[in-house]
ZAMARGU-4260 file (C-alpha; in steps of 0.2 Angstrom, whole numbers, plus 5000, padded with zeros to 4 digits):
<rodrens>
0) 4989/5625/4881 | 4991/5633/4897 | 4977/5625/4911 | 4970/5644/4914 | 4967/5645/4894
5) 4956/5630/4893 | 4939/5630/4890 | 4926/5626/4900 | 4923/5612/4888 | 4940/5607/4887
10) 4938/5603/4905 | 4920/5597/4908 | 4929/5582/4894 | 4943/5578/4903 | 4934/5576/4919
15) 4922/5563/4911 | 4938/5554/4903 | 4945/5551/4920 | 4925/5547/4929 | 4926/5531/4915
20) 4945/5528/4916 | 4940/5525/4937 | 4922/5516/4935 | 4933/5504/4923 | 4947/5503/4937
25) 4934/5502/4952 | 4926/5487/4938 | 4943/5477/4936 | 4946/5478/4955 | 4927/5472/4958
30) 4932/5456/4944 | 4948/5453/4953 | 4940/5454/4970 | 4928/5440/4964 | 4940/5430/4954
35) 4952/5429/4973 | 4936/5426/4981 | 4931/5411/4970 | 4948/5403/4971 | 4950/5407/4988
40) 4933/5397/4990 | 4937/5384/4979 | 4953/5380/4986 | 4942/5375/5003 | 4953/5386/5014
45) 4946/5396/5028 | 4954/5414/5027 | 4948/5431/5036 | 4954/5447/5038 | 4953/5459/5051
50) 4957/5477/5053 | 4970/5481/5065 | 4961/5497/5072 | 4947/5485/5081 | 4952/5468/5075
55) 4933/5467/5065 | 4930/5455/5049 | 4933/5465/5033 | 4932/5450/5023 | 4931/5430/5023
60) 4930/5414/5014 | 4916/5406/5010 | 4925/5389/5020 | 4926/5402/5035 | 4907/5406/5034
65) 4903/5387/5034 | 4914/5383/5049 | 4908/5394/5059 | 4889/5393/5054 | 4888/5411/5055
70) 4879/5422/5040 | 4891/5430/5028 | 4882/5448/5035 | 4882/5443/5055 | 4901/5444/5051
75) 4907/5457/5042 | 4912/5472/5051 | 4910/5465/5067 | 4923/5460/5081 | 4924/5444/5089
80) 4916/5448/5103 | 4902/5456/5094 | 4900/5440/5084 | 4902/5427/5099 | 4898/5441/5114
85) 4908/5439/5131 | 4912/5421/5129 | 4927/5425/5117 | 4944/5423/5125 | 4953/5437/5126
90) 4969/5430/5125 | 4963/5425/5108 | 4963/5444/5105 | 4979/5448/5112 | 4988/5435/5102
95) 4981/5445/5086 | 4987/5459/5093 | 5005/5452/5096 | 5006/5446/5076 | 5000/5466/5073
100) 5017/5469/5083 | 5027/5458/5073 | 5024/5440/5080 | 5020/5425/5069 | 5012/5411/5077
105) 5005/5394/5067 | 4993/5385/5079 | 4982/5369/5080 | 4962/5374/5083 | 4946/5366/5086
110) 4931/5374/5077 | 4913/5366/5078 | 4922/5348/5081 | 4935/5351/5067 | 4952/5352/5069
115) 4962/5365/5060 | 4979/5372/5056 | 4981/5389/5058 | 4994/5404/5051 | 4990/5422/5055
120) 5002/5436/5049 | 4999/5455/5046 | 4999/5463/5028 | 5004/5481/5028 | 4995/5491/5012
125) 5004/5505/5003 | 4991/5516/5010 | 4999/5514/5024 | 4984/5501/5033 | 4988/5485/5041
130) 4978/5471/5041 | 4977/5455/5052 | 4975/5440/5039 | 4972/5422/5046 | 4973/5405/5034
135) 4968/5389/5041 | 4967/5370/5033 | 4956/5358/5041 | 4968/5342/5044 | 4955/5331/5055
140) 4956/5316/5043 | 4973/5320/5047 | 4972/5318/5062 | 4963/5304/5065 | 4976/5295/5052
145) 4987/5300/5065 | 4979/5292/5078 | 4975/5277/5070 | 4993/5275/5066 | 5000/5279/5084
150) 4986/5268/5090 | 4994/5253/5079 | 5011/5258/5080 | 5010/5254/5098 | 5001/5240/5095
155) 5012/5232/5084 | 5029/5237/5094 | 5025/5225/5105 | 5023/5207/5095 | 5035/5196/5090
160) 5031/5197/5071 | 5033/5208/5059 | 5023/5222/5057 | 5022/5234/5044 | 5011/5248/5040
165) 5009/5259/5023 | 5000/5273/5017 | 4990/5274/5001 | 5005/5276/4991 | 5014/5262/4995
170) 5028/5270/5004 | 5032/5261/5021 | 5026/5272/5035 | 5031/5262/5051 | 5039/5245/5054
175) 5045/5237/5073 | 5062/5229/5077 | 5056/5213/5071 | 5062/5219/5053 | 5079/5221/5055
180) 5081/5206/5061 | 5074/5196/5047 | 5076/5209/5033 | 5095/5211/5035 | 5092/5232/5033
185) 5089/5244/5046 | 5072/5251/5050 | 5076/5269/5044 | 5081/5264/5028 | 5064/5260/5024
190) 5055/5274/5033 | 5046/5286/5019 | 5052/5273/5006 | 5042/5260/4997 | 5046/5243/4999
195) 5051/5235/4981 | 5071/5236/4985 | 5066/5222/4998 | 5059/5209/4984 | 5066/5201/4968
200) 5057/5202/4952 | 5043/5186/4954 | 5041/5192/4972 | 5037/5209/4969 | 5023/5206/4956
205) 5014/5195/4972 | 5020/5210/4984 | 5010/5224/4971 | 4997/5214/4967 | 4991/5210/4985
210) 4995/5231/4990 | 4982/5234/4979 | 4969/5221/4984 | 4974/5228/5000 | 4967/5245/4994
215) 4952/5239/4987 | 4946/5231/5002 | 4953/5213/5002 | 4961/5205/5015 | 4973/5193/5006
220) 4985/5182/5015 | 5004/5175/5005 | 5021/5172/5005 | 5035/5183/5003 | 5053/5180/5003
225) 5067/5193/5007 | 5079/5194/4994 | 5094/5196/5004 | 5092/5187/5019 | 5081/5173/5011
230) 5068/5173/5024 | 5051/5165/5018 | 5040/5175/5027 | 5020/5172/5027 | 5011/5189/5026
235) 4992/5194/5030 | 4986/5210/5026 | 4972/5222/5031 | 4965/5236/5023 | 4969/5253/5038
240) 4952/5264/5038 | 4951/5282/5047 | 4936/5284/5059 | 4923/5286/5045 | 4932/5269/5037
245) 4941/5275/5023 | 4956/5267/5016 | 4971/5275/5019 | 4985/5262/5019 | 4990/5245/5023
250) 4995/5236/5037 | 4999/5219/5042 | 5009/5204/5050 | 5021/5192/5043 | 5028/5178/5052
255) 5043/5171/5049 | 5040/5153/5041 | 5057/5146/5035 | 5060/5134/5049 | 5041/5129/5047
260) 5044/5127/5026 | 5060/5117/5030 | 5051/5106/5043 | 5036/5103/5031 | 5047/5099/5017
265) 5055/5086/5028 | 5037/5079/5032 | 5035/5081/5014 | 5048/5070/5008 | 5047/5059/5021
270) 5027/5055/5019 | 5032/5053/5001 | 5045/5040/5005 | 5032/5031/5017 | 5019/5031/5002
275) 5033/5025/4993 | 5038/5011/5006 | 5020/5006/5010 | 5013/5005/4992 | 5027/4994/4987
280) 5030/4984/5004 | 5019/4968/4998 | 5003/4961/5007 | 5003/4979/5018 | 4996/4993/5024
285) 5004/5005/5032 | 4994/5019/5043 | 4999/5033/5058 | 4986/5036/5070 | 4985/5050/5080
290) 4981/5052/5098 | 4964/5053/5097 | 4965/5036/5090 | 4962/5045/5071 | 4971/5039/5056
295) 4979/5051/5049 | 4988/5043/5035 | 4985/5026/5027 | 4993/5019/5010 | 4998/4999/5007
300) 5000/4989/4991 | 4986/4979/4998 | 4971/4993/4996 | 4976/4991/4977 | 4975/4971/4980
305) 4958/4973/4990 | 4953/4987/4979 | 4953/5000/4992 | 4955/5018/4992 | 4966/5022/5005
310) 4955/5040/5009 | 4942/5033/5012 | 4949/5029/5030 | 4958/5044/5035 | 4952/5054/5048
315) 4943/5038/5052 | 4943/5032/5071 | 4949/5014/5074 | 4933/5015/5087 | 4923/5016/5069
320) 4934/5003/5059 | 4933/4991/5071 | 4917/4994/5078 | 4908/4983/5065 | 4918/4969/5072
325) 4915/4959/5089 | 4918/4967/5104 | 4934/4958/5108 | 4943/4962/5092 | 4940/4980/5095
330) 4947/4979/5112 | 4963/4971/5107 | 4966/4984/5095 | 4963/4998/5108 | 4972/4990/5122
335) 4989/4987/5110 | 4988/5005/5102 | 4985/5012/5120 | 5002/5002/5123 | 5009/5009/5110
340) 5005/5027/5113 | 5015/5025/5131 | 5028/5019/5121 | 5028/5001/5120 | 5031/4992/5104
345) 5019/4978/5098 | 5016/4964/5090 | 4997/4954/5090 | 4988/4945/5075 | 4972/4948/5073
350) 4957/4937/5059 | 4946/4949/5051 | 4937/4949/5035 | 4942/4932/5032 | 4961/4939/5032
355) 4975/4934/5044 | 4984/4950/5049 | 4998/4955/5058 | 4998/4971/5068 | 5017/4978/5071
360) 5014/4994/5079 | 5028/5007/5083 | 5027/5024/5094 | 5034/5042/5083 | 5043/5053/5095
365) 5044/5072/5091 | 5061/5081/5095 | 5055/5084/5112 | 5050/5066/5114 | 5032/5064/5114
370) 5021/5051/5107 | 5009/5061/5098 | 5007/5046/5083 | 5009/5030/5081 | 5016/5020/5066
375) 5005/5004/5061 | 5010/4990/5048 | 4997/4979/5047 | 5002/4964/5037 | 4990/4953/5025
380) 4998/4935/5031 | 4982/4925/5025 | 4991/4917/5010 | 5008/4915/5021 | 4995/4905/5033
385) 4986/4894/5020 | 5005/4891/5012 | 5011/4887/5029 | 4994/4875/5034 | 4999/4868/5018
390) 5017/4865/5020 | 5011/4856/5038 | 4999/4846/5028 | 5014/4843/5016 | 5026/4839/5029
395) 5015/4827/5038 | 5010/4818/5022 | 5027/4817/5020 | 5031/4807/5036 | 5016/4797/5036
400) 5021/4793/5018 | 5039/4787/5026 | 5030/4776/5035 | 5016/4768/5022 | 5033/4766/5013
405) 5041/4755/5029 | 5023/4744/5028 | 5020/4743/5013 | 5039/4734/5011 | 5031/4723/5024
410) 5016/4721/5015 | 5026/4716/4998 | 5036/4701/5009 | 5021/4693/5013 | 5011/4697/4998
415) 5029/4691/4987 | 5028/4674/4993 | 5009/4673/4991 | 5007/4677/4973 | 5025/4670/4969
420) 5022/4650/4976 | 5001/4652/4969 | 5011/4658/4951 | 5019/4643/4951 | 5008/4630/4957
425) 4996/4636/4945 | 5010/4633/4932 | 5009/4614/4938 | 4989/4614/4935 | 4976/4611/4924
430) 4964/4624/4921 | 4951/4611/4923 | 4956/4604/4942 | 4944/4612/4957 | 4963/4617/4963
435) 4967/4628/4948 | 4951/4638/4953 | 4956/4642/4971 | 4973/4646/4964 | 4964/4658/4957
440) 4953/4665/4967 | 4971/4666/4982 | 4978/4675/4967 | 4963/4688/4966 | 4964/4690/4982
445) 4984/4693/4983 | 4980/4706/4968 | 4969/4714/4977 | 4980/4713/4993 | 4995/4722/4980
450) 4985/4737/4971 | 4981/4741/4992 | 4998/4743/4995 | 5002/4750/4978 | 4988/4765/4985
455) 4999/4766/4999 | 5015/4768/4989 | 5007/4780/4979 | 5002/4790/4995 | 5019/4789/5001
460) 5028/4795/4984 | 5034/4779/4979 | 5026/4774/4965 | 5031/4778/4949 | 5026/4772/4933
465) 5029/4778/4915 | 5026/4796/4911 | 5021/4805/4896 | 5011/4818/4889 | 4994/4815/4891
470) 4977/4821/4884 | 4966/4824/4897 | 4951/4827/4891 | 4953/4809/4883 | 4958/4802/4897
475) 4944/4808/4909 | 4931/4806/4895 | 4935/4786/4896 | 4938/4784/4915 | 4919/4793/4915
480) 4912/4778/4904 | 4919/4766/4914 | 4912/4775/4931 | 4894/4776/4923 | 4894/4755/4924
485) 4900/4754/4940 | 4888/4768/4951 | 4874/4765/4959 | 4858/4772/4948 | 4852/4783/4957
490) 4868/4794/4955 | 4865/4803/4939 | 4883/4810/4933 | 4884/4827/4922 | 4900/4828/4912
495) 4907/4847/4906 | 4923/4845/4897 | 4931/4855/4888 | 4942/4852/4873 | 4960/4854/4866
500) 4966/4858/4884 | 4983/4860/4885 | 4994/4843/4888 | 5002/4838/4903 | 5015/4825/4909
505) 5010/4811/4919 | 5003/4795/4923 | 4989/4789/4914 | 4985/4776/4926 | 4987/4784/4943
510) 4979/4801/4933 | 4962/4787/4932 | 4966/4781/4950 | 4963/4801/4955 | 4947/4801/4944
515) 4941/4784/4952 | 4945/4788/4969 | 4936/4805/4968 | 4920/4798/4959 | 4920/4784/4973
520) 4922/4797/4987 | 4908/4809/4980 | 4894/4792/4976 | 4897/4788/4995 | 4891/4804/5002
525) 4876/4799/4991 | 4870/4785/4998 | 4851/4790/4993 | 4857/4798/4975 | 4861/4813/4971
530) 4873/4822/4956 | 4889/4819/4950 | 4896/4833/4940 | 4915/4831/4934 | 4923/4846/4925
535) 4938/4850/4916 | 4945/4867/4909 | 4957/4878/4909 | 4963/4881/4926 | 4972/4896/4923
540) 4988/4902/4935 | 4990/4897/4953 | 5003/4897/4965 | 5005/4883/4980 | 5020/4876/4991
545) 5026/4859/4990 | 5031/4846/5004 | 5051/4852/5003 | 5043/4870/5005 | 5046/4876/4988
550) 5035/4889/4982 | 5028/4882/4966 | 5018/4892/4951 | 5012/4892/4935 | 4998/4888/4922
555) 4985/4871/4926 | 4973/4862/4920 | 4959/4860/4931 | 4950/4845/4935 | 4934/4847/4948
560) 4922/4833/4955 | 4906/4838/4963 | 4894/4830/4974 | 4876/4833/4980 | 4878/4825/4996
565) 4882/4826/5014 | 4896/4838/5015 | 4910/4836/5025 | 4911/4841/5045 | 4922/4855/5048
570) 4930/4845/5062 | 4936/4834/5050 | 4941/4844/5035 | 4960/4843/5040 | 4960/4824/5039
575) 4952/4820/5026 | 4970/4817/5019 | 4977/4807/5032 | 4979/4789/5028 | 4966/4776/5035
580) 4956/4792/5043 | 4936/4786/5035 | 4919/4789/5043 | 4913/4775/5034 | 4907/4760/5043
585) 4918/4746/5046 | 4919/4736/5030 | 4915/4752/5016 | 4932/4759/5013 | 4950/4758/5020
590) 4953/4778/5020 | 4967/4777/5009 | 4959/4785/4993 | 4960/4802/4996 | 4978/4799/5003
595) 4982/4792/4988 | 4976/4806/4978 | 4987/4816/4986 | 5002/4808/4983 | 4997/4806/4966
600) 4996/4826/4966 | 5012/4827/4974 | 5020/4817/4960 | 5010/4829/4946 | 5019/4841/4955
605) 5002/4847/4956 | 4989/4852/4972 | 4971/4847/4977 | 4959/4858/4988 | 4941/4856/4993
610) 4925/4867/4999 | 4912/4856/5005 | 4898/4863/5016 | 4889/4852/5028 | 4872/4848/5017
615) 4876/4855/5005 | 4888/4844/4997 | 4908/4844/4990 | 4919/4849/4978 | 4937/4842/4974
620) 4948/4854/4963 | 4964/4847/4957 | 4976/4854/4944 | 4988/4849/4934 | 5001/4857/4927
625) 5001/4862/4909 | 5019/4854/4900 | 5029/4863/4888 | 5041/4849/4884 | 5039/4837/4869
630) 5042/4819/4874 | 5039/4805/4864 | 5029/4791/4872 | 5037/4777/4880 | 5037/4760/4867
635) 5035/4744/4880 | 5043/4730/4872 | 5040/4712/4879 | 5050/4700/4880 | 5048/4681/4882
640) 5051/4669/4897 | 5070/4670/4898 | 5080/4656/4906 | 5100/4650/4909 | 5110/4641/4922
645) 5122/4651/4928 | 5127/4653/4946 | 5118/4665/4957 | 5120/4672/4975 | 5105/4674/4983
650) 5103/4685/5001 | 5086/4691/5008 | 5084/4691/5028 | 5065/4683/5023 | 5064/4664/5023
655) 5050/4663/5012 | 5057/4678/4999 | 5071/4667/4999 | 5062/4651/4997 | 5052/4657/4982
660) 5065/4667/4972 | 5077/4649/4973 | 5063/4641/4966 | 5059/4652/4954 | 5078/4654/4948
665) 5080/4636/4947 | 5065/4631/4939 | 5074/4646/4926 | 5088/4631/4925 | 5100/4646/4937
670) 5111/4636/4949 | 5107/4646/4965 | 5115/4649/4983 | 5104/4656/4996 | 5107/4664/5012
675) 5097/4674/5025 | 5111/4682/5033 | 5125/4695/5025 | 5140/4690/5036 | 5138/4672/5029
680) 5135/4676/5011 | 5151/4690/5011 | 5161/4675/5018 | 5157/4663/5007 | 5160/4676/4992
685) 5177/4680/4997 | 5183/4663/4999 | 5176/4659/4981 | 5175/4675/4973 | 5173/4668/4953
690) 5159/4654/4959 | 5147/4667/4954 | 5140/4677/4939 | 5127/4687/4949 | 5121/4693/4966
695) 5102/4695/4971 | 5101/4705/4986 | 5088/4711/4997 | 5089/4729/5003 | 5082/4731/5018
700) 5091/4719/5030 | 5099/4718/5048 | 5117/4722/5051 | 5122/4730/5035 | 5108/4733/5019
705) 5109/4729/5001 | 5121/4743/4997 | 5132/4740/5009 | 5134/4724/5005 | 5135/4728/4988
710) 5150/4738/4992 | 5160/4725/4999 | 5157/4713/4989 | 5164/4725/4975 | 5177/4728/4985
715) 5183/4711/4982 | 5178/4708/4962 | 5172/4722/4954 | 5167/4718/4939 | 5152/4707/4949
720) 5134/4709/4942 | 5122/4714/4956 | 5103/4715/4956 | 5095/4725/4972 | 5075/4716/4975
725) 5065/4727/4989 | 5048/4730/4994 | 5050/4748/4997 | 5045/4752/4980 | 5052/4766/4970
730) 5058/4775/4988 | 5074/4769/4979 | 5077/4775/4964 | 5086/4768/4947 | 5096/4780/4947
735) 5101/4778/4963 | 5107/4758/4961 | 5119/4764/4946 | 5128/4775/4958 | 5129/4762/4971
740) 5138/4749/4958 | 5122/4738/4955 | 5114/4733/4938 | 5097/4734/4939 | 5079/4736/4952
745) 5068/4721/4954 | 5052/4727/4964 | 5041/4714/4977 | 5031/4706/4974 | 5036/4701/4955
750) 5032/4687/4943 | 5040/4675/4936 | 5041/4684/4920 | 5048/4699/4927 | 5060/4688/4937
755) 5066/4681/4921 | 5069/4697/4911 | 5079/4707/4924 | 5090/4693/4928 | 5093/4688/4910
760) 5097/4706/4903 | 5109/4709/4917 | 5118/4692/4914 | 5116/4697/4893 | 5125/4714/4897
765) 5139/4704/4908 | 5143/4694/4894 | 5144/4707/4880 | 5158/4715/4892 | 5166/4701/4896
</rodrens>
């Protein structure tokens, strides 16, 4: 249909058609308008566009609106310098006008305190309209990250450690020339990159785990080690804050610490080798002090002794250790360690709590030679001092013993002839004649005269009788009864004995000399009464030094006397061993019996020790050693008054010895020849070597002595039967006469009866090998 043939109608239709196909176009444009402007808005952006005729706002974000704090209607349709009046910068205007032209320019801006990044271009419509269009992004936290990082990036450019710096990422945003070094990678390597490639596995997990501390606000502090260059380095981080102090990355320092590790491992090992050496170097304690005079490390096998803990004291000032003592201890201890710390080495000893010590004190040089320590070994010597007081006391007893040995030989001269001629006149007499009776009583006395010098002997180590396992608890129980009678009454005497003790091997009767002479010694420091307690137990293990020096240990029975009385002076507690020493008057005691319990002790290869206390009385301990050998007791035959008449060679240098062993001899029915010098009897033995069926010889005689002589005179006959008499007692041994080619030991003084025996058994034995 033609246009001209439509209808009016036709025409009015089509014209509505098209009004709604526009109001639905003008619609969609208004709903696109509003969905560009809400994502525009949303996306936080500032945008504008202007016309280019007069450069006035046709449109803007809602951002724009805000950063300018200018209404929405205040800007629209309005230039620049309607909106801000004269104050706008025309050169502002004439850039716009140059992107018109062509030109794009991005540039940073300040608005309102707010940094932005700005882009203006020109849009050219289809109509034919251009536009100027302007986006901008505000970058002032940005910014001030960039700041912060160019402010720390100087910073840290200029310290010897390294320095790192990440962002919230964990991708390395700045490191300083430290790393390279100590990494073994270059520096650009790592730029932009995170840092895993620098760690193995175990490392990394620390490394991740401390990043993100590090985010959450911690400031942790660890060790790291790079995986290619093995460096150990010790890293601290710290959370990096913009201005308003938010988190935005982490830096931090790390310091190289594989020369320190290496050094501490040394000191490591090597405190552990000086707690190894001080807690097993015995009867120590080992400590360095610093220069401040504080230890700083102390260990010793002799805090567990003491039952110490070695902490206690560390950090301790010797001013405070010693301070408790008196003033001149702690002097000499701070004038030897002031020695010490300019680089003397020293040696002092000091007595504190009742210990002898030792002080060795040595300087510690560093590599550069300066004393900033000080090595102490202080040494526990208290036992070494009572062993060696001990050995002293042993050594002395031991020469004073030498010569109770030389008098009581002298002793045994006299007392031979004594006993000897009384023996036999007393043979000649009645009982019933007034002379049998001071016989008697001269015998008595000579008795008396010998158990003295048997006392010394025993002192002295001479005497030995019989041994053989012994029960002591018998023993003492009896040698008790016998004391009770024999007291004064005033002492009352407590018993505490306990039973089936152990056995030990002795001698019973110089065992009840040690009970007697103990017992005696306690009821004289009671001369107004008192108590007597005598115990015996278990002594349990001990250790002690003999006279040769010998350390000497084991299991003893103890035996302990104690007294109520006097006490014993301190000045005279380190004689009350010594022979003839006595505070008793003249006339109440020879001062041999404590003497003599010594060297009873000394033959028990056992030890006595005292406390007394003046006033407060004493107390003897004396132990015994317990036995583990089985020995049989000795069977003592006796045997009746032998006689003969052979020829017998007599030689003592005494004239009375002499005298009284002829007589005995002869009144024996032997046919004897005497003589009193050695030369004479050697002559007359080689001239007439068979004359004789036994010599009897003294031993200790001028120009040559009995073995000597015996020698000889084996020298000419062997087969000769010699018998060795001599007052030294057991000084010679049994033993020793078979060695030296004699028979058999007669002692001085003797009896008759032994006289007979000895010589009879020797001749007996001749015969047999004859």
């Amino acid at each position: 249909m033609r246009d001209e043939d439509k209808t009016k109608e036709q025409l009015i239709k089509e014209l509505g058609e098209l009004r709604k196909q526009s109001a639905q176009k003008v619609k969609e444009i208004e709903q696109t308008k509003i969905l560009l402007q809400s994502i525009i808005d949303e996306s936080g952006q500032i945008v504008y566009v202007k016309k280019e005729e007069d450069l006035s706002h046709v449109w803007l974000s809602n951002e724009f609106e805000k950063s300018l704090g200018i209404k929405r209607e205040k800007i629209l349709g309005k230039t620049n310098c309607e909106i801000f009046g004269e104050k706008t910068d025309a050169k502002f205007d004439a850039t716009e006008r140059d992107i018109l032209a062509g030109k794009r320019t991005d540039i940073e801006e300040s608005i309102n305190g707010r940094i932005y990044w700005t882009k203006r271009f020109a849009i050219d419509m289809p109509t034919g309209k251009r536009y100027l269009c302007g986006t901008s992004i505000d970058i002032t936290e940005r910014k001030q990250a960039e700041n912060v990082l160019r402010k720390y990036k100087l910073l840290f450019s200029q310290i010897n450690d390294l320095a790192y710096i990440t962002d919230d990422q964990g991708n390395i945003t700045f490191l300083n020339n430290v790393f390279e070094e100590l990494s073994g990678h270059k520096i650009e390597e790592f730029i932009g990159k995170p840092f895993s490639p620098l760690f193995d596995d175990d490392d990394l997990k620390v490394a991740n785990e401390m990043y993100l501390r590090t985010l959450q606000g911690e400031s942790p502090r660890y060790e790291l080690r790079f995986k290619d260059t093995g460096k150990l380095l010790e890293y601290k981080n710290i959370p990096l804050q913009d201005d308003k102090g938010v988190i935005i990355g982490v830096m931090g320092i790390s310091r190289d610490i594989t020369e320190r590790k290496q050094v501490e491992e040394t000191l490591r090992r090597n405190e552990q080798l000086l707690r190894t050496l001080s807690e097993n170097y015995p009867n120590s304690y080992l400590s360095v002090i610093d220069k401040d005079m504080r230890i700083g490390f102390t260990s010793g096998r002799e805090f567990k002794k003491q039952g110490l803990d070695p902490n206690q004291f560390v950090g301790m000032s010797i001013f405070d250790l010693f301070g408790t003592y008196d003033t001149d201890t702690l002097e000499i201890v701070k004038n030897n360690y002031r020695k010490a710390f300019v680089g003397e080495e020293i040696t002092f000893e000091l007595y504190v709590n009742k210990q002898y010590q030792i002080y060795h004190i040595v300087p510690l040089l560093d590599n550069r030679g300066n004393i900033d320590q000080i090595l102490s070994v202080v040494e526990n010597v208290t036992d070494r001092k009572q062993l060696e007081k001990q050995l002293r006391e042993s050594q002395k007893m031991e020469a004073i013993g030498t010569l109770a040995g030389g008098i009581a030989h002298e002793f045994n001269n006299l007392l031979a002839p004594i006993l000897g001629f009384t023996e036999m006149l007393m043979r000649d007499k009645s009982e019933n004649v007034s002379d049998y009776e001071r016989l008697r009583l001269i015998q008595h006395a000579g008795n008396r005269a010998k158990s003295l010098v048997q006392q010394m002997l025993a002192y002295g180590r001479q005497s030995m009788s019989q041994r053989e396992l012994v029960r002591l608890e018998t023993l003492v129980e009896d040698t008790i009864n016998l004391i009770k009678n024999t007291l004064p009454s005033n002492i009352y005497v407590k018993k505490e004995i306990e039973v089936r003790l152990p056995l030990i091997f002795g001698m019973p009767n110089e065992i009840r000399q040690v009970i007697l002479n103990l017992c005696l010694n306690a009821s004289h420091a009671m001369p107004d009464g008192g108590e007597l307690t005598i115990h015996l137990k278990n002594g349990g293990y001990h250790k002690f030094i003999n006279s040769e020096g010998l350390i000497t240990e084991g299991n003893f029975v103890g035996l302990i006397v104690c007294d109520t009385g006097s006490g014993i002076n301190q000045a005279n507690m380190d004689r009350i061993f010594d022979p003839f020493f006595t505070t008793k008057g003249v006339g109440e005691g020879s001062g041999l019996g404590l003497s003599v319990v010594q060297g009873i002790m000394e033959q028990h290869q056992g030890f006595i020790d005292v406390d007394s206390k003046v006033g407060d009385g004493t107390t003897f301990h004396v132990y015994f050693p317990i036995t583990q050998e089985k020995v049989k007791p000795p069977v003592v035959k006796t045997k009746p008054l032998s006689q003969g008449n052979e020829r017998i060679l007599l030689i003592d240098d005494e004239p009375m010895i002499t005298n009284l062993t002829k007589n005995m001899l002869e009144e024996l029915g032997y046919k004897v020849t005497e003589f009193l010098d050695c030369d004479e009897a050697l002559k007359l033995f080689t001239e007439i070597p068979q004359d004789f069926d036994l010599v009897i010889t003294d031993y200790g005689m001028p120009k040559m002595n009995g073995k000597q002589l015996t020698e000889k005179l084996k020298e000419i006959r062997p087969d000769i039967s010699v018998i060795l008499f001599t007052g030294y007692g057991d000084l010679i041994a049994r033993e020793d006469i078979h060695i030296w080619g004699m028979n058999d030991l007669l002692l001085k003084p003797f009896e008759l009866k032994e006289l007979s025996e000895v010589v009879r058994e020797v001749l007996n034995k001749r015969s047999v090998k004859a």
